[in-house]
DSSP file (Angstrom, degrees, kcal/mol; ACC not computed):
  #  RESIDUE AA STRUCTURE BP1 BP2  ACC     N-H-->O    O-->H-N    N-H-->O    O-->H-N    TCO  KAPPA ALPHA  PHI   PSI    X-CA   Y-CA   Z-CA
    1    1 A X              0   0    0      0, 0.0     2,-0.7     0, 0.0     0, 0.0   0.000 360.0 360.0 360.0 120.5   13.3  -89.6   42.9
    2    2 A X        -     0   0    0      2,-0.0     2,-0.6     0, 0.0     0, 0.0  -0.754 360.0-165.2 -99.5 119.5   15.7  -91.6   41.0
    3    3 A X        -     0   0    0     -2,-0.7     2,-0.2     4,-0.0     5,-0.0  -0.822  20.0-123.4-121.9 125.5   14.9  -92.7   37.2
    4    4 A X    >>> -     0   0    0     -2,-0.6     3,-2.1     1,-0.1     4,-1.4  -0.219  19.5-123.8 -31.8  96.7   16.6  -95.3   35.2
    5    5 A X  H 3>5S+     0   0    0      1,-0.2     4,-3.6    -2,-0.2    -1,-0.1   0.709 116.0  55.4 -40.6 -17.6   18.1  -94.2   31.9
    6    6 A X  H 345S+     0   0    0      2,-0.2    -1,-0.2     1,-0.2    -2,-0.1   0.858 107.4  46.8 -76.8 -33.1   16.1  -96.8   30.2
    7    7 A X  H X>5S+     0   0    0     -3,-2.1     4,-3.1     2,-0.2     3,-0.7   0.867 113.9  58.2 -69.9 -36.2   12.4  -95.2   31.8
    8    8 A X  H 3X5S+     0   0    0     -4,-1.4     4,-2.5     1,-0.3     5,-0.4   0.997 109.0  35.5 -48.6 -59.8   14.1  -91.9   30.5
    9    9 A X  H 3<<S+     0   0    0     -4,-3.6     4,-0.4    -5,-0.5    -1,-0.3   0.604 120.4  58.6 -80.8  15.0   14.5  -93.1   26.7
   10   10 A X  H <4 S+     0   0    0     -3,-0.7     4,-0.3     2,-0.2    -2,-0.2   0.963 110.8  35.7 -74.7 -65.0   11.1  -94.7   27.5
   11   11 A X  H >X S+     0   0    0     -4,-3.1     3,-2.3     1,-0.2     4,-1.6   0.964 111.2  59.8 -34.7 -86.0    9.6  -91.8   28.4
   12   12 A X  H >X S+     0   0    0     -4,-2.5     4,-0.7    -5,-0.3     3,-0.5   0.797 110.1  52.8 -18.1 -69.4   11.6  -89.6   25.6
   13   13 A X  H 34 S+     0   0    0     -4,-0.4     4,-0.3    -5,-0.4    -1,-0.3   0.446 100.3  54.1 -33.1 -48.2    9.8  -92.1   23.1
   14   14 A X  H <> S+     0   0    0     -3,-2.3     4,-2.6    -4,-0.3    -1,-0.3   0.717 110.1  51.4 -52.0 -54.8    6.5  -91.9   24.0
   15   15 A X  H << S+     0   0    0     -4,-1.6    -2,-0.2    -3,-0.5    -3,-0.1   0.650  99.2  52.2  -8.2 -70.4    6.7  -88.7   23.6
   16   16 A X  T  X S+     0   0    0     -4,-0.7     4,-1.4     2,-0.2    -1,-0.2   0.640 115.9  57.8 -86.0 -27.6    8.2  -88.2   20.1
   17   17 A X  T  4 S+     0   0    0     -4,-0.3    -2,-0.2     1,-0.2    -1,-0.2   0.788 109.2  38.8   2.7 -89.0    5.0  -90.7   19.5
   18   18 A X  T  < S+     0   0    0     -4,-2.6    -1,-0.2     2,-0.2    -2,-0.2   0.435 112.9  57.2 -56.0 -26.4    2.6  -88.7   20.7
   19   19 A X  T  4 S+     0   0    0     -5,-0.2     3,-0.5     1,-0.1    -2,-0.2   0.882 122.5  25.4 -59.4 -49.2    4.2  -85.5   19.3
   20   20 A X  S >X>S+     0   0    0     -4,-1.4     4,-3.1     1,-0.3     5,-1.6   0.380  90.8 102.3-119.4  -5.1    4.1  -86.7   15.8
   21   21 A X  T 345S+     0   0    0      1,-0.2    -1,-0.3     2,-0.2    -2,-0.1   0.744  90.2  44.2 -59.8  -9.0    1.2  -89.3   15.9
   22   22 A X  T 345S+     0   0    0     -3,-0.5    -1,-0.2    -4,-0.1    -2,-0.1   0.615 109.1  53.4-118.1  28.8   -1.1  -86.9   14.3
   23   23 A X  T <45S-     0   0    0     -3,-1.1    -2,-0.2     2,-0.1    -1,-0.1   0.793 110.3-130.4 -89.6 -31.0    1.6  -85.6   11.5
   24   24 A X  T  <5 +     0   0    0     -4,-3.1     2,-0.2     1,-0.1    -3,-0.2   0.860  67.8 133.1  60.6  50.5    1.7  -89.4   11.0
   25   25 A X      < +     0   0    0     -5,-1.6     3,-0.3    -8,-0.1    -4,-0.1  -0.563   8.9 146.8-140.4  81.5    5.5  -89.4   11.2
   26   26 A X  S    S+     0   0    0     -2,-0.2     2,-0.5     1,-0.2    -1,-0.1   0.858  72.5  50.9 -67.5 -51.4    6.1  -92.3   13.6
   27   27 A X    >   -     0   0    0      1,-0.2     3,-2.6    -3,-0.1    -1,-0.2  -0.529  64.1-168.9 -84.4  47.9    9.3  -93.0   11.6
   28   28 A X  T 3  S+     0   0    0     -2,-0.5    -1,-0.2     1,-0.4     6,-0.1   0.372  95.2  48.6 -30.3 -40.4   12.1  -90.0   10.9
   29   29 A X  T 3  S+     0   0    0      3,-0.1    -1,-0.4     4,-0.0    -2,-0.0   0.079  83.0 111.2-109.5   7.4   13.7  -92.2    8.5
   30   30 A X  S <  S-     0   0    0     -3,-2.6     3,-0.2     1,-0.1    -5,-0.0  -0.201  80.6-103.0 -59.3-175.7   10.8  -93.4    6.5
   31   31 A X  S    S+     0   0    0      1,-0.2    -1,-0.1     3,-0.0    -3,-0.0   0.786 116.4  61.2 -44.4 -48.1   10.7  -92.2    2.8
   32   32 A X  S    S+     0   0    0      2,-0.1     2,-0.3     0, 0.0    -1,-0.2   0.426  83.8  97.7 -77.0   6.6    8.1  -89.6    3.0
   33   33 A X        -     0   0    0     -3,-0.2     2,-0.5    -6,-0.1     3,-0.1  -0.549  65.1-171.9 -96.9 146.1   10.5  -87.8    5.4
   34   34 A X        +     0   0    0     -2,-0.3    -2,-0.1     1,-0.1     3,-0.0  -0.989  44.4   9.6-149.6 122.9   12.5  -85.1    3.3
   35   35 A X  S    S-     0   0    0     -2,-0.5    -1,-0.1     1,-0.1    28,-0.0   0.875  77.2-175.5  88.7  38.4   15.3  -82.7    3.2
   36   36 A X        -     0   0    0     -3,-0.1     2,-0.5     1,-0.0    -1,-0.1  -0.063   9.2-156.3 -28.4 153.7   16.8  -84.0    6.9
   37   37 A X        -     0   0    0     -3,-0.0     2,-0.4     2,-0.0    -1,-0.0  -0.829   3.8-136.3-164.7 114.8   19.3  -82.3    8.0
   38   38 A X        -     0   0    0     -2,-0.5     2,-0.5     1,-0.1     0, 0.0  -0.714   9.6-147.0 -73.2 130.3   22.1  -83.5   10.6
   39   39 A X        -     0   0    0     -2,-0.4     2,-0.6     4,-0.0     4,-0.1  -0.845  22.0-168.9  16.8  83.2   23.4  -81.6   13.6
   40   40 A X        -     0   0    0     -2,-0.5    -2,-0.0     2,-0.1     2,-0.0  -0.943  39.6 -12.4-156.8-174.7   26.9  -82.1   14.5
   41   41 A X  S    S+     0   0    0     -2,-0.6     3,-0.0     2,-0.1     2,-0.0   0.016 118.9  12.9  29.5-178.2   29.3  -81.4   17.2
   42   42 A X  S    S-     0   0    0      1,-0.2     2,-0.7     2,-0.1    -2,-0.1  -0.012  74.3-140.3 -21.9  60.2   28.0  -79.1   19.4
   43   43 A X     >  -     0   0    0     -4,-0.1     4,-1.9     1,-0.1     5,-0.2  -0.137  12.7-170.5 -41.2  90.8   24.5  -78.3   19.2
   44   44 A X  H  >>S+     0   0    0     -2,-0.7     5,-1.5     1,-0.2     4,-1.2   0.865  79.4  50.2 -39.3 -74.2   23.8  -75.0   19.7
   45   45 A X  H >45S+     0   0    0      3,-0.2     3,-1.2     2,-0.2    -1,-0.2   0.930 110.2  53.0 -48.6 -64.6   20.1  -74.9   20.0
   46   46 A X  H 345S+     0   0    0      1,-0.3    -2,-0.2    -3,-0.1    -1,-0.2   0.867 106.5  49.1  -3.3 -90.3   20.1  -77.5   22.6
   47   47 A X  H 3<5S-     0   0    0     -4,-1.9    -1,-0.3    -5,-0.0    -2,-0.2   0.686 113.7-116.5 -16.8 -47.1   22.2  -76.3   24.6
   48   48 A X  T <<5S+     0   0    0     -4,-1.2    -3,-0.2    -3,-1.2    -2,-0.1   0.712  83.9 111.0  76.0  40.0   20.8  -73.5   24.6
   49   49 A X  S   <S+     0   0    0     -5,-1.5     2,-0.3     1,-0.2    -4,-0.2   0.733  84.5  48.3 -91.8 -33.7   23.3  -70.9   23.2
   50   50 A X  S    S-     0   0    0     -6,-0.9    -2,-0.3    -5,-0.1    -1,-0.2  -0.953  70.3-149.7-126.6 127.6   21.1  -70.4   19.8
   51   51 A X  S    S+     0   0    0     -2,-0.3     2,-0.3     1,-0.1    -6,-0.1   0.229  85.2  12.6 -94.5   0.8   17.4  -69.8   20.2
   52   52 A X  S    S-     0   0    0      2,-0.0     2,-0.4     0, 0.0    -1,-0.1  -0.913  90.0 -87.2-177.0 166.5   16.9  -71.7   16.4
   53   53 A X        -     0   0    0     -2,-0.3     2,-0.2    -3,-0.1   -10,-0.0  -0.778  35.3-140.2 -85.1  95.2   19.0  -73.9   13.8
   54   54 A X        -     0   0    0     -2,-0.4     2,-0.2     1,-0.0    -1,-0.0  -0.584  21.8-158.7 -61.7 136.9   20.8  -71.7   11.4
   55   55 A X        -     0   0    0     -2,-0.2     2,-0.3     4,-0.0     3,-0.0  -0.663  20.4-110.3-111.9 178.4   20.5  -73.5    8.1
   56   56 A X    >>  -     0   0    0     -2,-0.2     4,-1.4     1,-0.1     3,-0.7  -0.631  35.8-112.6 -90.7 146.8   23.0  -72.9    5.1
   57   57 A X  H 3> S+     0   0    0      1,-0.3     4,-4.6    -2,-0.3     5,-0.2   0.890 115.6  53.3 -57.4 -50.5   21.3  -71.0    2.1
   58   58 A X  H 34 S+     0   0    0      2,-0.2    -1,-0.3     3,-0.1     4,-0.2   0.451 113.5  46.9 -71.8  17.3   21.4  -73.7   -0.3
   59   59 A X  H <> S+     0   0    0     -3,-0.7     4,-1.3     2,-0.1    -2,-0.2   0.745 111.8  44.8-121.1 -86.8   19.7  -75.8    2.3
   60   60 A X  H >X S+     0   0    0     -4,-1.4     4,-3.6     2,-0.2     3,-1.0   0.869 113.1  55.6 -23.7 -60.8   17.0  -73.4    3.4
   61   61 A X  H >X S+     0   0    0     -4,-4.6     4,-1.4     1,-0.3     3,-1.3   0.833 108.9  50.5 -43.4 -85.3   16.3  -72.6   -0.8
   62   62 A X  H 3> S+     0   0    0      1,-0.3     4,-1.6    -5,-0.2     5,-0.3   0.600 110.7  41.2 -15.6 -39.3   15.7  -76.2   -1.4
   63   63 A X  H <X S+     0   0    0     -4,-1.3     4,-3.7    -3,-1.0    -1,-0.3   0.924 120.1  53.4 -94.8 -47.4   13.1  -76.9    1.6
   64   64 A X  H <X S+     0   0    0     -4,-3.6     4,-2.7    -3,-1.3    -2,-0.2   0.962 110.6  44.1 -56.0 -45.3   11.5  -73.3    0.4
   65   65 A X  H  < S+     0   0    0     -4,-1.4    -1,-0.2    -5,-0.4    -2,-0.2   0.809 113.3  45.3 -18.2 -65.9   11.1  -74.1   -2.7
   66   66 A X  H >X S+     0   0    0     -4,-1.6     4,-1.4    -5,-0.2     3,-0.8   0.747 111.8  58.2 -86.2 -34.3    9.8  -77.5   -2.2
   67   67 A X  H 3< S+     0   0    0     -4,-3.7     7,-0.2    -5,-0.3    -2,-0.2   0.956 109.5  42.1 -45.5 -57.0    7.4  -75.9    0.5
   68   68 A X  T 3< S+     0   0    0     -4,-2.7    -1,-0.2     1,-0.2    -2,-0.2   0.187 110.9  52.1 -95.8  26.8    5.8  -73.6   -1.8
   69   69 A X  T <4 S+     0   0    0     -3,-0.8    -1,-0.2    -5,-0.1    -2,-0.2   0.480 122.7  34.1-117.8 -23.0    5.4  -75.8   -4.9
   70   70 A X  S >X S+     0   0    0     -4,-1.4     4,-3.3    -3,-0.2     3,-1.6  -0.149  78.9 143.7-115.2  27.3    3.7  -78.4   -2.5
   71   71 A X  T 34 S+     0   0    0      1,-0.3    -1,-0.1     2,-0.2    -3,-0.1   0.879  74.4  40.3 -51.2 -59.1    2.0  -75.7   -0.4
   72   72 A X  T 34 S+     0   0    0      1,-0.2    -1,-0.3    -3,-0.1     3,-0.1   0.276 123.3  33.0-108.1  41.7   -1.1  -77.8    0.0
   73   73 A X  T <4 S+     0   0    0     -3,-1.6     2,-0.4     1,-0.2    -1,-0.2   0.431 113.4  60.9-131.0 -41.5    0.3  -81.4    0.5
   74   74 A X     <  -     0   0    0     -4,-3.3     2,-0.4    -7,-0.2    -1,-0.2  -0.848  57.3-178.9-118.2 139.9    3.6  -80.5    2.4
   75   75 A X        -     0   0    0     -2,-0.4     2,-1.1    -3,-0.1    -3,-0.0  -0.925  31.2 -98.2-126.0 166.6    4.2  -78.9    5.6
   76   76 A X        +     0   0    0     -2,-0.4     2,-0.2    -9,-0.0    -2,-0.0  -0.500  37.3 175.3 -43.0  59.2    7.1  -77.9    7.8
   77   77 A X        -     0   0    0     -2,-1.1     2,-0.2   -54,-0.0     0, 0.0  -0.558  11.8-169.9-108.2 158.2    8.2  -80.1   10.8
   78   78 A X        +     0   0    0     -2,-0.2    -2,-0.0     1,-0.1    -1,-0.0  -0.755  26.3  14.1-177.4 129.8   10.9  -79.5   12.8
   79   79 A X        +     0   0    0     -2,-0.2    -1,-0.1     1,-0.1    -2,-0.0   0.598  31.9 166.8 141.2  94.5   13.2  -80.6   15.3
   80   80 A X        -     0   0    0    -52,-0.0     2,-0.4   -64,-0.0    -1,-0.1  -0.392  21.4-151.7 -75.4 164.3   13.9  -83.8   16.9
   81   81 A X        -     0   0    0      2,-0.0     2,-0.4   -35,-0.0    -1,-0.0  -0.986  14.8-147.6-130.6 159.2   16.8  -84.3   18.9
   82   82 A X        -     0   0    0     -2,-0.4     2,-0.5     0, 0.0    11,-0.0  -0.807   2.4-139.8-110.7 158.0   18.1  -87.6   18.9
   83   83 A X        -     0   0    0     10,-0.4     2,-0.2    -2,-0.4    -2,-0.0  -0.984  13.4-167.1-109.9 120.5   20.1  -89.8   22.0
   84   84 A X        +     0   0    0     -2,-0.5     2,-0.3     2,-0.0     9,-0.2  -0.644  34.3  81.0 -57.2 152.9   23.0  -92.0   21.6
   85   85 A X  E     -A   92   0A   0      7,-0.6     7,-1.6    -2,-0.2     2,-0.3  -0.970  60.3 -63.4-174.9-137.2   24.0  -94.1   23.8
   86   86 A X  E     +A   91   0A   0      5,-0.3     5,-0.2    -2,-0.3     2,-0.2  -0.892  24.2 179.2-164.5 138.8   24.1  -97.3   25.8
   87   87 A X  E >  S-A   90   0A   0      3,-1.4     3,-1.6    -2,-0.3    -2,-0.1  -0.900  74.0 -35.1-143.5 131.3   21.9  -99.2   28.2
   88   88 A X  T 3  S-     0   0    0      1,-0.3     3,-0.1    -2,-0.2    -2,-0.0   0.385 126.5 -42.9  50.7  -3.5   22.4 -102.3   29.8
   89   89 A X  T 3  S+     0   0    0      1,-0.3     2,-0.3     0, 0.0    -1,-0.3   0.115 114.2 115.8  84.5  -4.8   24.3 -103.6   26.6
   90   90 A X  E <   -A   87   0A   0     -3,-1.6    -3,-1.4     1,-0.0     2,-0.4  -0.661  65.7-123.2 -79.5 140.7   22.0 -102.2   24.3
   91   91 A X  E     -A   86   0A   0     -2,-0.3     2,-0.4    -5,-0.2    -5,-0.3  -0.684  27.5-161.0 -66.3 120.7   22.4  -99.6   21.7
   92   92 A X  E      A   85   0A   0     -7,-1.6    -7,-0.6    -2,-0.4    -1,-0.0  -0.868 360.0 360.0-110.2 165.5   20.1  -96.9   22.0
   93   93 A X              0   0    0     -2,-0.4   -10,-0.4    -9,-0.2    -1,-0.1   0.491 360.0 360.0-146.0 360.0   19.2  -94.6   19.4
């Protein structure tokens, strides 16, 4: 069975949709989206090399912090991975 990269990031899409349709975070990059945190070169976790995302301490304080001062408004989400690339002559992202 052969699939197209473009049914691939179709698929992939739906997904992240469905994943996060009932967190109501359709959008990573809206506002209400907080404390982000980029990945780059090599991705470890991914890969599979690292079973979780070592964060940096001042990175980690910050998101605890803001976690247990908003305890009953904010929760925890984690981990999209995102694709670059090209399809057809389109950008995907």
């Amino acid at each position: 069975m052969h699939f197209s990269p473009a049914s691939i990031f179709r698929y992939l899409r739906e997904c992240y949709e469905l994943d996060t349709k009932t967190i109501n975070v359709t959008n990573f990059f809206a506002q209400k989206v907080e404390d982000r945190i980029w990945v780059e070169g090599r991705d470890e976790v991914l890969n599979g090399t690292l079973p979780y995302l070592p964060l940096l301490d001042d990175q980690a304080e910050k998101i605890e912090e803001n976690l247990s001062f908003y305890s009953k408004e904010k929760s925890l989400y984690a981990f999209a991975h995102f694709i670059v690339g090209r399809t057809g002559g389109y950008r995907v992202c």
